[in-house]
C-alpha positions in Angstrom: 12.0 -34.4 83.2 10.5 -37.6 82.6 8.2 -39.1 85.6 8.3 -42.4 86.9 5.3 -44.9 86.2 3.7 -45.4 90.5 5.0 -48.9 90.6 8.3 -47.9 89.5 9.7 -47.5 93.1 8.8 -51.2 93.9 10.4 -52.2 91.0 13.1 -50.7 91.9 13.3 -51.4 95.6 13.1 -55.7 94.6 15.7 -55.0 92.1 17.5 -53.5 95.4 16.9 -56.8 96.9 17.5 -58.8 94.5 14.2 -60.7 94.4 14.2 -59.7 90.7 16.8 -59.1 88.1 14.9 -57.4 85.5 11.3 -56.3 84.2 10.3 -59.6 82.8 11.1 -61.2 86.1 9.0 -58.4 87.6 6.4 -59.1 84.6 6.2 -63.0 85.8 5.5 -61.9 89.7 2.6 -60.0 89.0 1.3 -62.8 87.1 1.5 -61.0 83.8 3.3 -61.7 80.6 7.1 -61.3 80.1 6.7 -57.9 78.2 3.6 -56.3 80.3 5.6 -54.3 82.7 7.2 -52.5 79.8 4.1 -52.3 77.9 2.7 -50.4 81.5 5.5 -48.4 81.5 5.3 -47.2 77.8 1.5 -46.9 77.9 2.0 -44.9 81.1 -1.7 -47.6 82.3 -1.8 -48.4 86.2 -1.2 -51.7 87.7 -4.5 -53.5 87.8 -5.8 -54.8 90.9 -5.3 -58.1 90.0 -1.6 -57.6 89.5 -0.9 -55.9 92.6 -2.9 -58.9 94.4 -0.8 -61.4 93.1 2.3 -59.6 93.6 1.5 -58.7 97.3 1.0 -62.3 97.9 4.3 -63.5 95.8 6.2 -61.1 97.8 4.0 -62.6 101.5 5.4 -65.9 100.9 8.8 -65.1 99.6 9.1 -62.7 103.1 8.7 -66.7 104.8 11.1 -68.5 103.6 13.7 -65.3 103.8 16.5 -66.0 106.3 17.1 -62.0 106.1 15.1 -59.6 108.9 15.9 -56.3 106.9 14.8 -58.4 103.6 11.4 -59.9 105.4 10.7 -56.7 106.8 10.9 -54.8 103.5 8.9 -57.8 101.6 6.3 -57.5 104.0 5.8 -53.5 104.1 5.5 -53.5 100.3 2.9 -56.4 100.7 1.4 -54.6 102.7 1.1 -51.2 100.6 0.4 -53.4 97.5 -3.0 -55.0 99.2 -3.4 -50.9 100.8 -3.5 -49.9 97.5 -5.5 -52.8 95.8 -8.3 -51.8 98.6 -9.1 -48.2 96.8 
């Protein structure tokens, strides 16, 4: 069985959310290209710090402006694992 790429379930969990629609979309969040989180996938490379960064504080300020606890709440735990995870 094939194992998911570590940023898979956050991809998967704004998909849930609907903050994204597909992996370009996710691509543009991080700050990246519209192909990169494929290429990551396929390449089976980790997300680079600077990716996580800028998709930890994407995900911050959309958690503001959502009128949705259960949506803020979830934007702002993943933020927060994101710059957990940037920090090792």
């Amino acid at each position: 069985m094939k194992e998911k790429h570590p940023i898979q379930n956050i991809y998967d969990e704004l998909l849930d959310l609907r903050i994204i629609e597909n992996q370009t979309d996710f691509s543009i969040m991080c700050g990246r290209t519209p192909a990169w989180f494929s290429c990551l996938k396929a390449r089976r490379l980790p997300i680079t710090t600077d990716a996580e960064l800028t998709l930890a504080y994407k995900l911050r300020r959309k958690a503001r402006t959502s009128i949705c606890p259960t949506t803020h709440n979830r934007l702002i735990t993943i933020s927060d694992y994101l710059f957990e995870i940037a920090e090792h």
